[in-house]
C-alpha positions in Angstrom: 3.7 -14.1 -16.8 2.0 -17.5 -16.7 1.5 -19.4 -13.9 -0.5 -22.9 -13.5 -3.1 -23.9 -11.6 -3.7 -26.1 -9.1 -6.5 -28.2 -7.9 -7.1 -28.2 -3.8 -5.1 -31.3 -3.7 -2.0 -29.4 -4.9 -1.9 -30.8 -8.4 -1.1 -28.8 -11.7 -4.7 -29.0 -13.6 -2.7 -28.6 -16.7 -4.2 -24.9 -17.3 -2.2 -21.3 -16.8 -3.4 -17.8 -16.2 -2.0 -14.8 -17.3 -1.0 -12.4 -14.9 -1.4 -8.9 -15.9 2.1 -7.3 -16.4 0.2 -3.8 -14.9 -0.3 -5.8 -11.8 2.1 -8.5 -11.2 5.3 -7.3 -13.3 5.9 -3.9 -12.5 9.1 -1.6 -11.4 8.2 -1.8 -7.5 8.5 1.3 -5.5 10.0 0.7 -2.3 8.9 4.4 -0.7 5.5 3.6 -2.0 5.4 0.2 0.3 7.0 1.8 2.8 4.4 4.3 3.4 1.3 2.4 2.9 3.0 -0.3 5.4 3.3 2.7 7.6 -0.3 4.0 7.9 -1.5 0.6 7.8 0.5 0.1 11.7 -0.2 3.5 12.3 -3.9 3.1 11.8 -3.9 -0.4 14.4 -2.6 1.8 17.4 -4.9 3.1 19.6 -3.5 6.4 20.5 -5.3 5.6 24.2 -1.8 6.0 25.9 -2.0 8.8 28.9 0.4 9.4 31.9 -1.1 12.3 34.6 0.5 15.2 34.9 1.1 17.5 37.7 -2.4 19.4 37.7 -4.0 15.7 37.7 -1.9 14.6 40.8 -3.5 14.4 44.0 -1.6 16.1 46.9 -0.9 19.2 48.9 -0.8 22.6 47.4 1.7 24.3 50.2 4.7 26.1 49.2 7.2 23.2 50.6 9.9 24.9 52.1 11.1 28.6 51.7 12.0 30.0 48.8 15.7 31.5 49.9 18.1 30.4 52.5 17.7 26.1 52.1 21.3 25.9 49.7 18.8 23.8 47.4 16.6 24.7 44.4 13.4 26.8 44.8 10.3 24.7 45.6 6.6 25.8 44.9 4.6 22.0 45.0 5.1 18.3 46.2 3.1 17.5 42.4 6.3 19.2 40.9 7.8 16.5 37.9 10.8 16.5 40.0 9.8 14.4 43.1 8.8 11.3 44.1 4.8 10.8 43.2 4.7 13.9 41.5 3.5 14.2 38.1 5.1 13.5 34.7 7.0 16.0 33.1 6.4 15.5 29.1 4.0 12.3 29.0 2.2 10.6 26.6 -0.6 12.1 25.8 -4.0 10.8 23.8 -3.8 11.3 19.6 -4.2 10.3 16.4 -1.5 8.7 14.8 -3.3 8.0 11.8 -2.5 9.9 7.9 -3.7 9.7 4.8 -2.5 8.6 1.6 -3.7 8.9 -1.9 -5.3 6.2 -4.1 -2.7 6.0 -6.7 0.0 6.0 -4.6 -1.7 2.9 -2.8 -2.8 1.6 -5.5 1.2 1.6 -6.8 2.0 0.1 -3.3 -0.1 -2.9 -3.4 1.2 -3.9 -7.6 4.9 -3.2 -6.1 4.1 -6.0 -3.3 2.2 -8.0 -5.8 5.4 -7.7 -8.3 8.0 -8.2 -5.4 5.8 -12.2 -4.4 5.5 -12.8 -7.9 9.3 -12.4 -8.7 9.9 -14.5 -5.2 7.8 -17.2 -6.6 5.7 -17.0 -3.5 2.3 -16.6 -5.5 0.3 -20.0 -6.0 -3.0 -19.9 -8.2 -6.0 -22.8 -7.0 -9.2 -23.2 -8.4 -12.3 -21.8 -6.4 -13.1 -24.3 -3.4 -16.1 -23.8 -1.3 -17.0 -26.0 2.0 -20.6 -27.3 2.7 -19.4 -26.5 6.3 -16.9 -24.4 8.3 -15.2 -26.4 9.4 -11.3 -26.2 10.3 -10.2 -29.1 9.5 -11.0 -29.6 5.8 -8.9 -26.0 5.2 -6.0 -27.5 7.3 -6.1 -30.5 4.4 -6.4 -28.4 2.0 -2.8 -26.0 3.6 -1.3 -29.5 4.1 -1.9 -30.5 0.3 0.2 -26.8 -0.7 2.7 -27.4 1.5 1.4 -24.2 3.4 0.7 -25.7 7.0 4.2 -24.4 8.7 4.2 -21.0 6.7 2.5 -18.0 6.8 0.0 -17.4 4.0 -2.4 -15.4 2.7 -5.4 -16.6 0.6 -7.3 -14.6 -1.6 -11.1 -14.8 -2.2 -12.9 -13.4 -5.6 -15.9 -13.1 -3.6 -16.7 -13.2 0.2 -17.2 -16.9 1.2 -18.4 -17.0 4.7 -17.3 -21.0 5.0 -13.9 -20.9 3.8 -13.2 -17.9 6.2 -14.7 -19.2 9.5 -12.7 -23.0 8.4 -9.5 -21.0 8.8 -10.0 -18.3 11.2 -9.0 -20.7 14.0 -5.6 -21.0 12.5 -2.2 -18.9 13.5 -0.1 -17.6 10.6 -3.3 -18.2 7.7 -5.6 -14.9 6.8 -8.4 -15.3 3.8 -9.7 -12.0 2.5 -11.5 -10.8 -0.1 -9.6 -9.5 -3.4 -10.7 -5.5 -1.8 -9.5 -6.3 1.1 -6.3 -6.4 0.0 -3.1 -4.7 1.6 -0.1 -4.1 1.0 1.2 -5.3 4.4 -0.7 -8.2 4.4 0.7 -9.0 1.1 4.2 -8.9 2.7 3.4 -10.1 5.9 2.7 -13.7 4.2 5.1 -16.1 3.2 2.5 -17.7 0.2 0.0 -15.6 -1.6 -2.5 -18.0 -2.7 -4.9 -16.8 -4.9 -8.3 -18.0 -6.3 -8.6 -18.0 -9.7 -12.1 -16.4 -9.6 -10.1 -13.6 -7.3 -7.5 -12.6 -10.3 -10.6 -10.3 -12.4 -11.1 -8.6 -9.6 -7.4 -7.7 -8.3 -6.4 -6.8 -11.8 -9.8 -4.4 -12.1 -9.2 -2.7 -8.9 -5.2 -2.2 -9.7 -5.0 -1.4 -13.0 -7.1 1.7 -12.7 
């Protein structure tokens, strides 16, 4: 699969790349996104989440009322679950809701997502830019150039560029990471993949092993 390449202004250079058809054309595997989508969420929550229960309450320890004769239910403490203040019967409690997954199947995860842009068209090749500066609004230019200013979009570095990803950490719906830092749900969270041309080696490297 050939797809040109374009300069920062959004013009075709008049060259193509050659996507790998081990990276970019493959059958995608829908329960392989799905679960690498999964742990990715599942490794952003916190687990921190804790209601008290009754041994954590403060109050009185005195039997309430009797135990026979009242016509109601039997009574032992005012903590009990099933009054007013008292503690919660079955609440959330602290964990872990991360899992793990092996690298192949990850690996297969990230090409389906790949495969699934590149047969939505949503993948754009540019030619490595750097900035003498961060600064915001040259990589605003540069989104406005690709048409990419009201979308979401995710660009892709070959190597980390410390300028290109302060000039665009400042704006909603654009993420630049580096080609390891890929994922599969940031691959399908974006509208656009845009990647570098000096970022294509290195995807292809990592995936086709």
């Amino acid at each position: 699969m050939k797809v040109a390449v374009l300069d920062i202004n959004g013009k075709d250079t008049g060259r193509k790349v050659e996507l790998s058809k081990d990276v970019f054309g493959i059958e995608p595997n829908n329960h392989a996104v799905y679960l690498d989508v999964k742990q990715y969420l599942a490794n952003q929550r916190q687990g921190t989440h804790k209601a008290k229960e009754r041994a954590e309450i403060s109050g009185s320890t005195r039997k309430i009322k009797k135990q026979k004769g009242t016509g109601t239910a039997r009574a032992g403490s005012i903590k009990s679950g099933v009054f007013k203040g008292g503690g919660r019967m079955f609440g959330p409690r602290p964990r872990n809701y991360s899992f793990k997954l092996n690298k192949n199947l990850k690996r297969l995860a990230r090409k389906s997502a790949l495969t699934m842009k590149a047969n939505d068209k949503a993948i754009v090749v540019i030619e490595d830019l750097n900035f003498d500066t961060p600064k915001t609004k040259n990589f605003t230019s540069v989104l406005k150039t690709l048409g990419l200013n009201d979308k979401k979009s995710l660009f892709v570095l070959g190597e980390p560029n410390n300028n290109v990803y302060l000039s665009s950490r400042n704006l909603k719906g654009t993420e630049v990471v580096s080609n390891s830092s890929l994922s599969t749900y940031k691959i399908l969270n974006a509208n656009s993949v845009v990647l570098f041309e000096g970022s294509l080696e290195g995807i292809e490297s990592n995936l086709s092993k």
